[in-house]
N, CA, C and O atoms as CSV, one atom per row, in Angstrom:
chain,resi,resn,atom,element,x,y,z
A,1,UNK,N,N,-85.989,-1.842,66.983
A,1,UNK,CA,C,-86.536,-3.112,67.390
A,1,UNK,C,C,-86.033,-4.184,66.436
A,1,UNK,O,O,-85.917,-4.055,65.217
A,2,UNK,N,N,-85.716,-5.395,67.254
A,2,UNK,CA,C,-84.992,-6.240,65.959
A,2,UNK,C,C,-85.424,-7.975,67.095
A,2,UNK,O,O,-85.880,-8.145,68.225
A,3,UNK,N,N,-84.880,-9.059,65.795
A,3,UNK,CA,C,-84.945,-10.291,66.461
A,3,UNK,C,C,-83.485,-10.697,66.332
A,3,UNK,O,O,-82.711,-10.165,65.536
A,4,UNK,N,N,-83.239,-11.445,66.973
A,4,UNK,CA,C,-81.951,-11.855,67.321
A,4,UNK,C,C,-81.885,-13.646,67.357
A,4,UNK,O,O,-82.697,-14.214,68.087
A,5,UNK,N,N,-81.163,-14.254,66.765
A,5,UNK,CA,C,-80.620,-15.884,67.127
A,5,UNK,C,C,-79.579,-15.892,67.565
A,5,UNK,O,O,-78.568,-15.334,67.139
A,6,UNK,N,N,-79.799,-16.893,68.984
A,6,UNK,CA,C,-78.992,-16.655,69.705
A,6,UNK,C,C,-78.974,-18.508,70.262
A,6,UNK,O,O,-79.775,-19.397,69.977
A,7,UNK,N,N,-77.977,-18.546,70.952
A,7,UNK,CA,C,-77.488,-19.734,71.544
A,7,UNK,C,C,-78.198,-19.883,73.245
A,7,UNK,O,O,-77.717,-19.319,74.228
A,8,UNK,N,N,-79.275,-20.665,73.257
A,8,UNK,CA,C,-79.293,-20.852,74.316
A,8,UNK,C,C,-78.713,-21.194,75.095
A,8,UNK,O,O,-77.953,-22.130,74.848
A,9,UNK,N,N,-78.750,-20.578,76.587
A,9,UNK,CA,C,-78.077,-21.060,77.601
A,9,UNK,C,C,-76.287,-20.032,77.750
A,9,UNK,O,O,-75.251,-20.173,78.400
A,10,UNK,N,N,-76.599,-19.454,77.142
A,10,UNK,CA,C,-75.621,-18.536,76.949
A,10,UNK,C,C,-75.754,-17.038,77.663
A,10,UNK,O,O,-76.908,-16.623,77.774
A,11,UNK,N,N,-74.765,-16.254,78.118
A,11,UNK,CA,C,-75.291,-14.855,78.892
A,11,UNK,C,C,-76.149,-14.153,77.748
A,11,UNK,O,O,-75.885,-14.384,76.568
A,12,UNK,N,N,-77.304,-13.191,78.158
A,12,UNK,CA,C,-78.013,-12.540,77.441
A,12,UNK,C,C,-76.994,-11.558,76.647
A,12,UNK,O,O,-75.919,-11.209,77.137
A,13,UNK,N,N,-77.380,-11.213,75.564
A,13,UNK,CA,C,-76.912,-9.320,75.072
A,13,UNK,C,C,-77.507,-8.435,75.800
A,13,UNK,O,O,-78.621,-8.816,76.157
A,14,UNK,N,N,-77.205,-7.368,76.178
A,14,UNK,CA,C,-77.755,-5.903,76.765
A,14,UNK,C,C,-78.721,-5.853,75.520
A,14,UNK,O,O,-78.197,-6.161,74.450
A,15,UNK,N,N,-80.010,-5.521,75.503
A,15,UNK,CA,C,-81.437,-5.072,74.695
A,15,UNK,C,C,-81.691,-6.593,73.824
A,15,UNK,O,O,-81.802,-6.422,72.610
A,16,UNK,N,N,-81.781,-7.838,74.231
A,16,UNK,CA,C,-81.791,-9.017,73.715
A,16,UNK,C,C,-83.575,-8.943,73.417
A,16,UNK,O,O,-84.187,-8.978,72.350
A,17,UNK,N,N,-84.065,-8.830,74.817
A,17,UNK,CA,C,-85.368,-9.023,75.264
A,17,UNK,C,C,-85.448,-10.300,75.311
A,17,UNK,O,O,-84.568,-11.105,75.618
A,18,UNK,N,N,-86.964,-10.559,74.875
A,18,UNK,CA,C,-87.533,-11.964,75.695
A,18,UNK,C,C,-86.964,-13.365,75.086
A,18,UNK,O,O,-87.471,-13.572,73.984
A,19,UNK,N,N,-86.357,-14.047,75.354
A,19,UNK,CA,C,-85.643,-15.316,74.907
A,19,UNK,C,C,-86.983,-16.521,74.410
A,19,UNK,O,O,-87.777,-16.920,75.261
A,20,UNK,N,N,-87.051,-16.910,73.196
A,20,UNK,CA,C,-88.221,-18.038,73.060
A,20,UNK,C,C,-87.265,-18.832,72.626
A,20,UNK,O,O,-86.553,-18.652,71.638
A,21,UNK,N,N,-87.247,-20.068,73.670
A,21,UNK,CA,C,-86.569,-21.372,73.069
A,21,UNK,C,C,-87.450,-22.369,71.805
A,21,UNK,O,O,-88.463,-23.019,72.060
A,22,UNK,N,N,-86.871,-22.303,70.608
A,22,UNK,CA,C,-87.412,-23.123,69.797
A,22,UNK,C,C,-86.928,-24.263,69.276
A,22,UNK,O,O,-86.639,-24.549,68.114
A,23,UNK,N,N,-86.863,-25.006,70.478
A,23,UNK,CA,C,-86.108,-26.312,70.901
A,23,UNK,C,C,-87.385,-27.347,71.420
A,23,UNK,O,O,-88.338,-26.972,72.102
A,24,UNK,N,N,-87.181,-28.589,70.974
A,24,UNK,CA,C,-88.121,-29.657,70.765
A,24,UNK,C,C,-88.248,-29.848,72.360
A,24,UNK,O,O,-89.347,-29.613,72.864
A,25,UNK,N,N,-87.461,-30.152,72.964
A,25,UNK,CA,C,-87.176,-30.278,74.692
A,25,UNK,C,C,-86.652,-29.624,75.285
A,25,UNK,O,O,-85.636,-28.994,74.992
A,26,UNK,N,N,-87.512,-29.638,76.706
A,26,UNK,CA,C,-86.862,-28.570,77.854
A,26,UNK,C,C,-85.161,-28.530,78.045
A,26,UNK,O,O,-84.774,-29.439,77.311
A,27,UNK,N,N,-84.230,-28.041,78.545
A,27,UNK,CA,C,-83.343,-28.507,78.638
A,27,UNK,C,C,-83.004,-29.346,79.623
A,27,UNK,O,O,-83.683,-29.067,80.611
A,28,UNK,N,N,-82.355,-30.148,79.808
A,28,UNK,CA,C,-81.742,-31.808,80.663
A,28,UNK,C,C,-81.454,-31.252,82.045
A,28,UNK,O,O,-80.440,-30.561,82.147
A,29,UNK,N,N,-82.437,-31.516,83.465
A,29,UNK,CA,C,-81.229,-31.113,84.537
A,29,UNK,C,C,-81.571,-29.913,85.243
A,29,UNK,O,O,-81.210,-29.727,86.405
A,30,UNK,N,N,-82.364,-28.961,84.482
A,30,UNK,CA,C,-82.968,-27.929,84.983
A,30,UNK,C,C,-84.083,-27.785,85.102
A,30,UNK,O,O,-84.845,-27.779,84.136
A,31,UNK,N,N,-84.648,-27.560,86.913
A,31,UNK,CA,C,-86.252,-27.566,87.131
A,31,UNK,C,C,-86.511,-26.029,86.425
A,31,UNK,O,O,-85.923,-24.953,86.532
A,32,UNK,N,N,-87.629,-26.463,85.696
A,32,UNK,CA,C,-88.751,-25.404,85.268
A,32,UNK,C,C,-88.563,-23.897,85.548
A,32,UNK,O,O,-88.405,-23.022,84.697
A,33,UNK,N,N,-88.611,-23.732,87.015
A,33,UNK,CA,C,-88.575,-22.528,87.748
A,33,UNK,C,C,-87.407,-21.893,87.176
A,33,UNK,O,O,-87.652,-20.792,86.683
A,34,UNK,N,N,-86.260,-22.263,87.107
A,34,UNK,CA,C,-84.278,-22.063,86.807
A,34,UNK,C,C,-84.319,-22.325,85.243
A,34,UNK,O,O,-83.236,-22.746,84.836
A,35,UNK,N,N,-85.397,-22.170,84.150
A,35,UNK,CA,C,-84.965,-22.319,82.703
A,35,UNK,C,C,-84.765,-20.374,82.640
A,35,UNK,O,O,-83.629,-20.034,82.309
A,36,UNK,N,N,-85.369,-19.665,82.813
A,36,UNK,CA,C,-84.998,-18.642,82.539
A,36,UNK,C,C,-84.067,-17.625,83.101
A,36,UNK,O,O,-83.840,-16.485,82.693
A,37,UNK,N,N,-83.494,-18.370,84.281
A,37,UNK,CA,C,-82.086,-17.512,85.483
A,37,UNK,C,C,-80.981,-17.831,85.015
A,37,UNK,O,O,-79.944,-17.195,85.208
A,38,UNK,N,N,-81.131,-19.304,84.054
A,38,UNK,CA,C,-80.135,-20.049,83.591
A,38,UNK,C,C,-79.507,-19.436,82.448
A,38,UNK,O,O,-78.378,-19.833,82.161
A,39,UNK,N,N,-80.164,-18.332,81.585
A,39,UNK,CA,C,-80.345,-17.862,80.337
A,39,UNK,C,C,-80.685,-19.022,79.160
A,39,UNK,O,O,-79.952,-19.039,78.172
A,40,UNK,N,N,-81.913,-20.099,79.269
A,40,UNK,CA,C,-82.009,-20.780,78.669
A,40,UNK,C,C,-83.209,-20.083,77.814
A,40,UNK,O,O,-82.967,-19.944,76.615
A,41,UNK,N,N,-84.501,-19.618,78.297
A,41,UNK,CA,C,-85.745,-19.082,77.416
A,41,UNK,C,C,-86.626,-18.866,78.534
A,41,UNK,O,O,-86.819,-19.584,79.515
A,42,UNK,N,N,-87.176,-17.649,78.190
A,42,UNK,CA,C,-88.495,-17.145,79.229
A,42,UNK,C,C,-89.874,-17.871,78.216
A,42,UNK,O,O,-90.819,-17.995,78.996
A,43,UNK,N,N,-90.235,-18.306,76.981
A,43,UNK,CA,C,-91.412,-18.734,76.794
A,43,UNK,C,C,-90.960,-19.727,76.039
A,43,UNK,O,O,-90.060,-19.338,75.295
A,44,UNK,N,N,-91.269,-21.076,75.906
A,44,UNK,CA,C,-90.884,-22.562,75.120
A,44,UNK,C,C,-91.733,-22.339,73.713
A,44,UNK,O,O,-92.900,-22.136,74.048
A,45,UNK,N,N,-91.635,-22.307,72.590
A,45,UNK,CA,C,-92.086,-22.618,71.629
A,45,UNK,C,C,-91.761,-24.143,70.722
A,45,UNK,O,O,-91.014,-24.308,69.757
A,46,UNK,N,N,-92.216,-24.661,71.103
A,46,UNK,CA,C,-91.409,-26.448,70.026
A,46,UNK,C,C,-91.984,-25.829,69.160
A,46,UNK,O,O,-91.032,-25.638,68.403
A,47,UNK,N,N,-93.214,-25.148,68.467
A,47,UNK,CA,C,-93.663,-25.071,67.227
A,47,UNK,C,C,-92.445,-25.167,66.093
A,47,UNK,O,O,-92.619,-25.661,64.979
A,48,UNK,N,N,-91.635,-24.812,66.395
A,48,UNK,CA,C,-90.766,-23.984,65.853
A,48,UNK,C,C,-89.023,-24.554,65.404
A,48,UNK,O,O,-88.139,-24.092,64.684
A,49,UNK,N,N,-89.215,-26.262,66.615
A,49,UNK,CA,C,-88.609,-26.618,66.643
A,49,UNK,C,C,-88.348,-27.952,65.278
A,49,UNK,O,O,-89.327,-28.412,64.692
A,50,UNK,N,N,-87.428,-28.249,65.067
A,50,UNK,CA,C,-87.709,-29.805,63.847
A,50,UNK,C,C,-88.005,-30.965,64.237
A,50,UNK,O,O,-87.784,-31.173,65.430
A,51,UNK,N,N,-88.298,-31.539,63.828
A,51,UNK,CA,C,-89.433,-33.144,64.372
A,51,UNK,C,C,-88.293,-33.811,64.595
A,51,UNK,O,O,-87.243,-33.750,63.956
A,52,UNK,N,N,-88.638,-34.633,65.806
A,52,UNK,CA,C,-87.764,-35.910,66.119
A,52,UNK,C,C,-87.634,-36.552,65.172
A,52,UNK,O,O,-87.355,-37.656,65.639
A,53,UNK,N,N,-87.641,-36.658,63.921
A,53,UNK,CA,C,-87.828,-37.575,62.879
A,53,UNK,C,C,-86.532,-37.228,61.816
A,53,UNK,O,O,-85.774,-37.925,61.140
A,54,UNK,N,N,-86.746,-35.410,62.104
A,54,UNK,CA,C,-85.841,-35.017,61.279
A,54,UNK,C,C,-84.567,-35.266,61.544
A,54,UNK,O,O,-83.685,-35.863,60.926
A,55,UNK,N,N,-84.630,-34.471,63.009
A,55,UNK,CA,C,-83.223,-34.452,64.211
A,55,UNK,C,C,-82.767,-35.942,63.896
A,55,UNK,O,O,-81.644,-36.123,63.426
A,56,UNK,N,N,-83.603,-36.993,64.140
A,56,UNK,CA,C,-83.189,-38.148,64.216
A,56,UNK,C,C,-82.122,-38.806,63.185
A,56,UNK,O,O,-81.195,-39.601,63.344
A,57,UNK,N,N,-82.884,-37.838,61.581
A,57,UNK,CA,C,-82.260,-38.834,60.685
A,57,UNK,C,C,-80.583,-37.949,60.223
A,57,UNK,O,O,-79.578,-38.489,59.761
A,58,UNK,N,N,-80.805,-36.403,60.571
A,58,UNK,CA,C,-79.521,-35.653,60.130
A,58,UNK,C,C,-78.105,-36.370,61.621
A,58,UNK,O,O,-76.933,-36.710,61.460
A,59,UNK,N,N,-79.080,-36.328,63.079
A,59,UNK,CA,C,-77.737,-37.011,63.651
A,59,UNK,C,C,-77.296,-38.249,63.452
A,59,UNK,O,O,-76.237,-38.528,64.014
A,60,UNK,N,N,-78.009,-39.386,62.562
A,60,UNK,CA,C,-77.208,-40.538,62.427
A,60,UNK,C,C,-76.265,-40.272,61.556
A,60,UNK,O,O,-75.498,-41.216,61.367
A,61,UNK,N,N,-76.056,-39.327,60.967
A,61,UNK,CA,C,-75.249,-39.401,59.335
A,61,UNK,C,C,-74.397,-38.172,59.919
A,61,UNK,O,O,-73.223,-38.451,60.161
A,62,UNK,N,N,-74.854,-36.686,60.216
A,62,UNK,CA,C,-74.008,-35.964,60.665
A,62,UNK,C,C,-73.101,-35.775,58.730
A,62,UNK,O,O,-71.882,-35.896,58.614
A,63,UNK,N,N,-73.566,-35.630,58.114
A,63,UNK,CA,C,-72.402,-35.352,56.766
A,63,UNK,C,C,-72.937,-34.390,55.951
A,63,UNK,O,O,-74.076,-33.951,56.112
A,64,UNK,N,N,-72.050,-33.967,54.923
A,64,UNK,CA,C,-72.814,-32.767,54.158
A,64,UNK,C,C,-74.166,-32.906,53.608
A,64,UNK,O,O,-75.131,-32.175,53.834
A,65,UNK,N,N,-74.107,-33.939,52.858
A,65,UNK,CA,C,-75.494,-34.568,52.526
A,65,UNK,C,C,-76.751,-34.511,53.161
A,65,UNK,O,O,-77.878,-34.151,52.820
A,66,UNK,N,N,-75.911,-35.258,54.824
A,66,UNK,CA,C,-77.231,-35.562,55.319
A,66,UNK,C,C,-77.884,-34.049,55.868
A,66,UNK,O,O,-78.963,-34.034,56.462
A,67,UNK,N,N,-77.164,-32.883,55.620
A,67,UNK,CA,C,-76.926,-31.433,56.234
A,67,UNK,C,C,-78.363,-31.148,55.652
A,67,UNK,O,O,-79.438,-30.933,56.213
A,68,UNK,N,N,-77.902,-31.243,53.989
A,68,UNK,CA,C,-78.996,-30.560,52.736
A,68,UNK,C,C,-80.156,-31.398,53.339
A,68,UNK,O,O,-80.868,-30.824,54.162
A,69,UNK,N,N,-80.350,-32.318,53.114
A,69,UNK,CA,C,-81.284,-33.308,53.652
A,69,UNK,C,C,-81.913,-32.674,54.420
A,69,UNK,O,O,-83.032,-32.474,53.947
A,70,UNK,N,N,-81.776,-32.184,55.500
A,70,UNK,CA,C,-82.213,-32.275,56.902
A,70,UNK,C,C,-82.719,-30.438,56.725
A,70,UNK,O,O,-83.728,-30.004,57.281
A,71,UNK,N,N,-81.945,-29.710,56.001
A,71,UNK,CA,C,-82.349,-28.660,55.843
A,71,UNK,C,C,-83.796,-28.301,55.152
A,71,UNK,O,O,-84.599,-27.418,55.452
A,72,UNK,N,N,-83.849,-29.390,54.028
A,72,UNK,CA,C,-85.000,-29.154,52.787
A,72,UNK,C,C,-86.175,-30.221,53.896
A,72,UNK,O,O,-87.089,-30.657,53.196
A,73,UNK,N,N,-86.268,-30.576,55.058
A,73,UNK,CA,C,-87.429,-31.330,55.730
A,73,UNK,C,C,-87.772,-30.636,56.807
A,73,UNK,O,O,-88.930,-30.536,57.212
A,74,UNK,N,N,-86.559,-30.004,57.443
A,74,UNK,CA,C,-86.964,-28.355,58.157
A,74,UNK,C,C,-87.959,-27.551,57.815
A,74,UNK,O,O,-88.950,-27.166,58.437
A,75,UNK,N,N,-87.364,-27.240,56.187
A,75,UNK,CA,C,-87.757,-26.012,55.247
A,75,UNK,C,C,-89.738,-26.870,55.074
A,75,UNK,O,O,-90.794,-26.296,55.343
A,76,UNK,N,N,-89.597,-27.994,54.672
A,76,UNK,CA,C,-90.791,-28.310,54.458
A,76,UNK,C,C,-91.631,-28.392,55.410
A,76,UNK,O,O,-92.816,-28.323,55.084
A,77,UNK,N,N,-91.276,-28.574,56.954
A,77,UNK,CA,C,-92.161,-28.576,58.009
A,77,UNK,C,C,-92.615,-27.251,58.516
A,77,UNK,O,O,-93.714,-27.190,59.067
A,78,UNK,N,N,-91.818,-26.092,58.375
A,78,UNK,CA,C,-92.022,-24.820,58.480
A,78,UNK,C,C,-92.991,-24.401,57.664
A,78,UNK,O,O,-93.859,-23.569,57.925
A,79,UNK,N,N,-92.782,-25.160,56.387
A,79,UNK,CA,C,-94.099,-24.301,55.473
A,79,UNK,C,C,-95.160,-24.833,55.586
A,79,UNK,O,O,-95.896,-24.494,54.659
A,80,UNK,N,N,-95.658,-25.562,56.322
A,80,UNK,CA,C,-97.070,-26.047,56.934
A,80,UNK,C,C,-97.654,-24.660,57.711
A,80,UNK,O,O,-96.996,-23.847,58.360
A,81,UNK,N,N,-99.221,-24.660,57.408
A,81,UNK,CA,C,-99.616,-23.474,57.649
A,81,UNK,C,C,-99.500,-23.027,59.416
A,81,UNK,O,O,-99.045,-21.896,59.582
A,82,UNK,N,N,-99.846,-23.761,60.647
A,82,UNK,CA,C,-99.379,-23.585,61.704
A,82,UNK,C,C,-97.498,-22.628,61.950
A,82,UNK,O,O,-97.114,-21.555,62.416
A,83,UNK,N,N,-96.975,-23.630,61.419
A,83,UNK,CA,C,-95.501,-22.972,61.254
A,83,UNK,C,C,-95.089,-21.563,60.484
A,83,UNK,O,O,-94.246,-20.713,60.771
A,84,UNK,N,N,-96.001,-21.663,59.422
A,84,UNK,CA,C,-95.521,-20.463,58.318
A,84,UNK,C,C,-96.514,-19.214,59.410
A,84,UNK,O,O,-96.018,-18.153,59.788
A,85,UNK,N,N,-97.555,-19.537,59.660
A,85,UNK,CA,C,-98.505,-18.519,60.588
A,85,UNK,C,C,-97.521,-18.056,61.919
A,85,UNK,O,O,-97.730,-16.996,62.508
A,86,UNK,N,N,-96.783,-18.686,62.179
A,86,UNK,CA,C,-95.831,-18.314,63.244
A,86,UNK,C,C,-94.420,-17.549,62.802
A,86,UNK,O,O,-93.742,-16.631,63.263
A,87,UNK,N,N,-94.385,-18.031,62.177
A,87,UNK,CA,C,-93.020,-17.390,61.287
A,87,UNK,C,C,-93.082,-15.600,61.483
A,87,UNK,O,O,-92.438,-14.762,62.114
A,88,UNK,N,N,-94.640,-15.609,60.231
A,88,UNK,CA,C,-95.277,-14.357,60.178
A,88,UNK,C,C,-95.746,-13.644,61.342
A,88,UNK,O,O,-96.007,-12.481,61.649
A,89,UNK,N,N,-95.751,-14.880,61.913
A,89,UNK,CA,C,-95.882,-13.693,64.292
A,89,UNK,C,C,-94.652,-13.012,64.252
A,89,UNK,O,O,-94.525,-11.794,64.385
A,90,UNK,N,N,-94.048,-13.556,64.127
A,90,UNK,CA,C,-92.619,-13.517,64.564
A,90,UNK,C,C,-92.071,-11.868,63.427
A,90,UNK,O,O,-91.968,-10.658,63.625
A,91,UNK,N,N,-91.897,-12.670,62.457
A,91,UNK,CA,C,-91.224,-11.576,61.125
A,91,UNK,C,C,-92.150,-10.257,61.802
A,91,UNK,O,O,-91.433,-9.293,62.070
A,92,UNK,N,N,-93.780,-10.045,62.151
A,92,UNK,CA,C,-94.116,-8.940,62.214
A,92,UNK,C,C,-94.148,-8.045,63.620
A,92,UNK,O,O,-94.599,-6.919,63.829
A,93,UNK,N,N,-93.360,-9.184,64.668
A,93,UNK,CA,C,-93.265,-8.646,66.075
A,93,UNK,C,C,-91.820,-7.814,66.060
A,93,UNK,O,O,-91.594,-6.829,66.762
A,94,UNK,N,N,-90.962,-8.369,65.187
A,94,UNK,CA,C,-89.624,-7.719,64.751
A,94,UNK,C,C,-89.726,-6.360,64.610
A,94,UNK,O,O,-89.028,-5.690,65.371
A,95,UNK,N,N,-90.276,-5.910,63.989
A,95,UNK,CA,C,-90.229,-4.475,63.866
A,95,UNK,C,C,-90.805,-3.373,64.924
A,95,UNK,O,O,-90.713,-2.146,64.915
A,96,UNK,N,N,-91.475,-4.331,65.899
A,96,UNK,CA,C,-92.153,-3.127,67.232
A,96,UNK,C,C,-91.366,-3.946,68.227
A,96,UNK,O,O,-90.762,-2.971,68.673
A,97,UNK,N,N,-90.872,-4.979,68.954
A,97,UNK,CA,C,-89.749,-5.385,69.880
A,97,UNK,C,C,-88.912,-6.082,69.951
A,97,UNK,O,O,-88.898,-6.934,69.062
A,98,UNK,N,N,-87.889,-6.133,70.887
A,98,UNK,CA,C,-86.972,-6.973,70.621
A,98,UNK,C,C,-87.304,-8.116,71.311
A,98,UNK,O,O,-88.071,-8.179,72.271
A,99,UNK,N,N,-86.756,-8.937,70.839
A,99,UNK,CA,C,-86.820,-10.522,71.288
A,99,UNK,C,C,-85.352,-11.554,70.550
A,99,UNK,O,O,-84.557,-11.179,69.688
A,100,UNK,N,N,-85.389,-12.472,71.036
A,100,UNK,CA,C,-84.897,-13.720,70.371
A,100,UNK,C,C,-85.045,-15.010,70.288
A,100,UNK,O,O,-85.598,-15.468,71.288
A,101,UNK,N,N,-84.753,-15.830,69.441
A,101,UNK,CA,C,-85.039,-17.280,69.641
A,101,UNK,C,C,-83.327,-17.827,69.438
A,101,UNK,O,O,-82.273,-17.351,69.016
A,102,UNK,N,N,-83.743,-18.919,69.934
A,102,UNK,CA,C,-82.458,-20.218,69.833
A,102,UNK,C,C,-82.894,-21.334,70.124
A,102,UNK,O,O,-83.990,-21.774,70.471
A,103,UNK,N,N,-81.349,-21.978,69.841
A,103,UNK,CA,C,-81.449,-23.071,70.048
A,103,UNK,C,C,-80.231,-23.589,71.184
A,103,UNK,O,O,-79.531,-22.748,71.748
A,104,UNK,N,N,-80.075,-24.997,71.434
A,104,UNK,CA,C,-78.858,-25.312,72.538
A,104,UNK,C,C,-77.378,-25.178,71.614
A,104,UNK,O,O,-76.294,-24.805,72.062
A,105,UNK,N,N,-77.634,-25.531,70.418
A,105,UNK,CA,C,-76.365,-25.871,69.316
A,105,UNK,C,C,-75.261,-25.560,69.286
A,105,UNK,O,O,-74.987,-24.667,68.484
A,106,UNK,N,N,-74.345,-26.031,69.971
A,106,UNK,CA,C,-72.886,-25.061,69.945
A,106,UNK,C,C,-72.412,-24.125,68.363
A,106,UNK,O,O,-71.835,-23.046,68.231
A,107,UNK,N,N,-72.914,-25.028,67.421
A,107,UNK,CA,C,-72.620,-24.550,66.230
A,107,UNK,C,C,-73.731,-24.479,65.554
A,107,UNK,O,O,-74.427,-25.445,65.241
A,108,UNK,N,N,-74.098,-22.485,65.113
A,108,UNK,CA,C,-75.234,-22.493,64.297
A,108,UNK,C,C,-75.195,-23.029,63.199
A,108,UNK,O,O,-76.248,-23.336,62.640
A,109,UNK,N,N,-73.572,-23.352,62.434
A,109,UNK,CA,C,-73.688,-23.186,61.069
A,109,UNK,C,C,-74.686,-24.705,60.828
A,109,UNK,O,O,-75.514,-24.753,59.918
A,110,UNK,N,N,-74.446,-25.925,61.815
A,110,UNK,CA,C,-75.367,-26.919,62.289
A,110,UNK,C,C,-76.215,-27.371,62.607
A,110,UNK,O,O,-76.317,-28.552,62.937
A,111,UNK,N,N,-77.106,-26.509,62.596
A,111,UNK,CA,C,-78.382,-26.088,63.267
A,111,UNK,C,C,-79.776,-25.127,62.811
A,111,UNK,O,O,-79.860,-24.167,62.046
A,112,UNK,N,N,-80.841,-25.861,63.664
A,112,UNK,CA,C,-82.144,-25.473,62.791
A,112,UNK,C,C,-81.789,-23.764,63.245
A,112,UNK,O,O,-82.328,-23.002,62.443
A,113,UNK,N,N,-81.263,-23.273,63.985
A,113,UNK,CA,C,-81.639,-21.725,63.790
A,113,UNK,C,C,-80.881,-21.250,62.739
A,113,UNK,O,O,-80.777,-20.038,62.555
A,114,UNK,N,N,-80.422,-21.936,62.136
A,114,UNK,CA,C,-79.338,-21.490,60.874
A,114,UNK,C,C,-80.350,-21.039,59.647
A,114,UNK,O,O,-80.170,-20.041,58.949
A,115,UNK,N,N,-81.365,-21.897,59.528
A,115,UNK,CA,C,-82.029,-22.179,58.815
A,115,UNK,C,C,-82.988,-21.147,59.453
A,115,UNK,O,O,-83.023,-20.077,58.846
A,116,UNK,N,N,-83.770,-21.242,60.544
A,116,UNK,CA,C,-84.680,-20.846,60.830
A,116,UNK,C,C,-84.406,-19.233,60.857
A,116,UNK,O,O,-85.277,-18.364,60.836
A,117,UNK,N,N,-82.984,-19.037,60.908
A,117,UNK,CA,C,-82.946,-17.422,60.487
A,117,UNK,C,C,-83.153,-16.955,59.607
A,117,UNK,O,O,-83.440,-15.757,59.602
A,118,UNK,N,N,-83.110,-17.549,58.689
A,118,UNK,CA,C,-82.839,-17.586,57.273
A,118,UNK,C,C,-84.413,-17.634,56.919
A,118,UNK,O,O,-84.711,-16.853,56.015
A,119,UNK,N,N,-85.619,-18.489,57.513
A,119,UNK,CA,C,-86.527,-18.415,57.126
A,119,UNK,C,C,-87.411,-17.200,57.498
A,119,UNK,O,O,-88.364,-16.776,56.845
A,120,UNK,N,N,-86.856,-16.649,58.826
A,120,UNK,CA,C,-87.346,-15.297,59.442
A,120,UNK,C,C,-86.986,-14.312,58.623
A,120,UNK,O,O,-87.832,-13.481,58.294
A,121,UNK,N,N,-85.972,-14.251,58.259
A,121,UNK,CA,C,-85.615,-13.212,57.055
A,121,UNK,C,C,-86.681,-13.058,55.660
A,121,UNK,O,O,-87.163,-12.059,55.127
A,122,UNK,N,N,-86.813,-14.735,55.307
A,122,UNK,CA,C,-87.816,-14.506,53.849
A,122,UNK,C,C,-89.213,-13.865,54.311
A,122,UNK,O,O,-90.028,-13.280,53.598
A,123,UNK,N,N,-89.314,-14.249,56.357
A,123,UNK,CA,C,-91.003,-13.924,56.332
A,123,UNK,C,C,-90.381,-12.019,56.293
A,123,UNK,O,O,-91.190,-11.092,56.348
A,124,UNK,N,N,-89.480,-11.891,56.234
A,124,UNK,CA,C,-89.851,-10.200,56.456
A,124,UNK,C,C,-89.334,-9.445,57.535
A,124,UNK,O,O,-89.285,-8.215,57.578
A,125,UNK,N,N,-88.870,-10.402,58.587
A,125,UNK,CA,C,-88.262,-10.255,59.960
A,125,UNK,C,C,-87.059,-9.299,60.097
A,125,UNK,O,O,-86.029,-9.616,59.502
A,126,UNK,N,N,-87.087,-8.030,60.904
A,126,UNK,CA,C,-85.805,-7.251,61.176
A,126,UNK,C,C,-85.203,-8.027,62.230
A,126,UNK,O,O,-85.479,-8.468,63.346
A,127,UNK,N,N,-84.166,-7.999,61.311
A,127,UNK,CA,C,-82.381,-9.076,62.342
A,127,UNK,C,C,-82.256,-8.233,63.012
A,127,UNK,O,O,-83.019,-7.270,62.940
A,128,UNK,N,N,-81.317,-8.289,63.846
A,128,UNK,CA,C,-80.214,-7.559,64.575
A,128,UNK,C,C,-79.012,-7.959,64.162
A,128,UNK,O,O,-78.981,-9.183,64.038
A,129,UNK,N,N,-77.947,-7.395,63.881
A,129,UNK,CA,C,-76.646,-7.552,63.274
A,129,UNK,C,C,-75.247,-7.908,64.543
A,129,UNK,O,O,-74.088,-8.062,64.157
């Protein structure tokens, strides 16, 4: 049993399991019914996602800087107890099924699941490789 980050909207892996989008918004264009045929996410979590505030301030700048930046306000919104309590759903569902989360991001190295893998790992979470 493992968790997986994965790119939404992308074909599933064979043993992926249940897709949770942890993306601030639905995706653009697709009714409700067609988010999960689409391979976008069978359950929406924003918990999980970074605040319009954050998103807002790393895409005006887009630079290394604004990268770290945007990473350490991630890192700080996650450790709010709602977020960190989810984390720990998550890190301890890892080890009895599979599942995954994502995001839309063409590029993880860009992106909150970059981070957010990274934070699933400190809660304890079995990856998939």
């Amino acid at each position: 049993m493992s968790l997986r980050v994965v790119r939404l909207g992308t074909r599933r892996s064979p043993g992926e399991g249940l897709r949770i989008g942890t993306v601030r918004r639905p995706p653009r264009g697709v009714r409700k019914e067609q988010i999960a045929a689409r391979d976008f996410y069978d359950v929406w979590f924003p918990l999980l996602a970074p605040s319009v505030e954050t998103m807002t301030a790393f895409r005006a700048e887009m630079t290394d800087r604004a990268w770290r930046k945007f990473v350490r306000a991630y890192r700080k919104e996650m450790s709010r107890p709602d977020a960190s309590h989810a984390l720990d759903l998550l890190a301890a569902l890892s080890g009895h099924t599979d599942f995954s989360v994502g995001c839309y991001c063409e590029d993880e190295n860009r992106c909150h699941r970059f981070v957010l893998r990274a934070l699933l790992e400190e809660h304890g979470a079995t990856m998939a490789r």
